[in-house]
Each structure stands twice: as C-alpha cells, then as structure tokens.
C-alpha positions in Angstrom: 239.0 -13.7 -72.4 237.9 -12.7 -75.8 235.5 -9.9 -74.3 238.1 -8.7 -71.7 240.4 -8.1 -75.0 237.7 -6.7 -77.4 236.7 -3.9 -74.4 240.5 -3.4 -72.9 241.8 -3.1 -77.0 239.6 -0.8 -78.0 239.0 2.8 -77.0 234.8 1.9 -75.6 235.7 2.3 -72.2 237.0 5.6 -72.3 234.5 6.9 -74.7 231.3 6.0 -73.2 232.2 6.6 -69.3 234.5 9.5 -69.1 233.9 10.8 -65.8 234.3 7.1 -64.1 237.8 7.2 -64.1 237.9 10.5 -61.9 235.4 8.3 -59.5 238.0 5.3 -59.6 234.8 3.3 -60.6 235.1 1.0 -63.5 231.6 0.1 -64.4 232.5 -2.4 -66.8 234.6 -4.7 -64.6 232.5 -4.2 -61.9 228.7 -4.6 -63.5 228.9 -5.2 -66.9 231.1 -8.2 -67.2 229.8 -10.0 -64.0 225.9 -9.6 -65.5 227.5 -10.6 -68.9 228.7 -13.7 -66.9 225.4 -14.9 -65.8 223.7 -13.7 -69.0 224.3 -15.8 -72.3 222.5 -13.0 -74.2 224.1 -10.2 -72.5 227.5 -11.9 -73.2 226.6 -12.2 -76.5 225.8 -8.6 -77.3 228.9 -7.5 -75.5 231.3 -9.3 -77.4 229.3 -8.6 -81.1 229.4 -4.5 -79.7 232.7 -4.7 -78.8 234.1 -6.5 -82.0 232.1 -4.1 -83.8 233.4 -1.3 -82.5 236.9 -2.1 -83.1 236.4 -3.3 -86.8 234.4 0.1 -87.8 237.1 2.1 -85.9 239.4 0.7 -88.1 237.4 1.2 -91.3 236.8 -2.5 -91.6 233.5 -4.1 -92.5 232.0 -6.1 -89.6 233.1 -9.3 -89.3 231.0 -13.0 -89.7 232.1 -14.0 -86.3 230.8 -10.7 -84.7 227.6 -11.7 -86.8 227.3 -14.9 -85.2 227.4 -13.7 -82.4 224.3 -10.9 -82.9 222.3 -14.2 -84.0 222.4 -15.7 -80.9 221.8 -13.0 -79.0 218.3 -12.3 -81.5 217.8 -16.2 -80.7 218.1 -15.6 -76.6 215.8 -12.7 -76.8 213.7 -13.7 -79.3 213.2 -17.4 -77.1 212.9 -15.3 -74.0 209.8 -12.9 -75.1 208.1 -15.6 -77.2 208.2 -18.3 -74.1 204.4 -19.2 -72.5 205.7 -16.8 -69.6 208.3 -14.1 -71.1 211.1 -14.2 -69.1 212.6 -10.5 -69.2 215.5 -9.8 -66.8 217.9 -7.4 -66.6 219.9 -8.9 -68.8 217.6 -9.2 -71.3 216.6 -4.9 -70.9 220.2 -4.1 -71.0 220.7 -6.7 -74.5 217.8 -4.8 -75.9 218.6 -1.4 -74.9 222.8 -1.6 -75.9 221.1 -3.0 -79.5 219.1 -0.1 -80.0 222.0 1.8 -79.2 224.5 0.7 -81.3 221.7 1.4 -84.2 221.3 4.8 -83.6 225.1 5.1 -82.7 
C-alpha cells in the first residue's frame, strides 16, 4: 500500500508518461506494479524512487527509510549478478536501468 501511495501522491505518474492518459493506458498499474509484485528488487527500487521523488519535490533531504530501501535493492542485484549462474531477469534490467536513471535525473 505504501508504493500505491508514494506513486498516486506524487506528481511521477503524470511526469514521466504524459501521452498514456490520452491512450487510457496506465502503465504503472498495469506493468509496473504487477512485475514490482513478483520482483523483491524491483519493489524495492520503486518504493526508494518514489519516496525520493516526493521528498526532493518538497525540498526535503532523502529520507533513512527510502535508504533502506536502495540497500536492499544493491543487496538483490548485487546477490543476483555475483551467484555461480547470474540470474538476470527483467526485473533485475528494469532495477538497474530506473537506478541509472534517477542518477542522471
């Protein structure tokens, strides 16, 4: 519930997919949150991008529970392309890909 409130609170929806709502296509209710579901890391970065997003909107340094939650997800990853067989899923290429772009952002 946490995640559904950090998203629906916060202006990320409408900033990063304009054009969906003219499509009456919700890409966060309908991919992002069921992967996020099945994903720990995924779930993880969501909720630490989302958190983060609202704090620095509202000039506020990030908080230690958003931090807590960007540990995990380098411990997921980090578990996940160390293991005998790296196991790199979706989830895992979407985790790495939104952490890159929330560093550039």
């Amino acid at each position: 519930m946490q995640l559904i409130y950090l998203i629906d609170s916060t202006s990320i929806y409408e900033l990063i997919y304009s054009l969906e709502r003219y499509a009456d296509y919700n890409p966060v209710t309908e991919t992002w949150l069921p992967m996020a579901f099945r994903d720990a890391a995924l779930l993880h970065c969501l909720i630490f991008c989302a958190d983060s997003y609202r704090q620095l909107s509202e000039s506020r340094a990030e908080r230690p529970e958003a931090v807590i939650h960007l540990k995990k997800v380098i411990e997921i990853v980090n578990e996940r392309l160390t293991a005998p067989v790296p196991n790199i899923t979706d989830g895992t290429i979407v985790v790495v890909c939104t952490l890159a772009h929330s560093e550039v952002c």
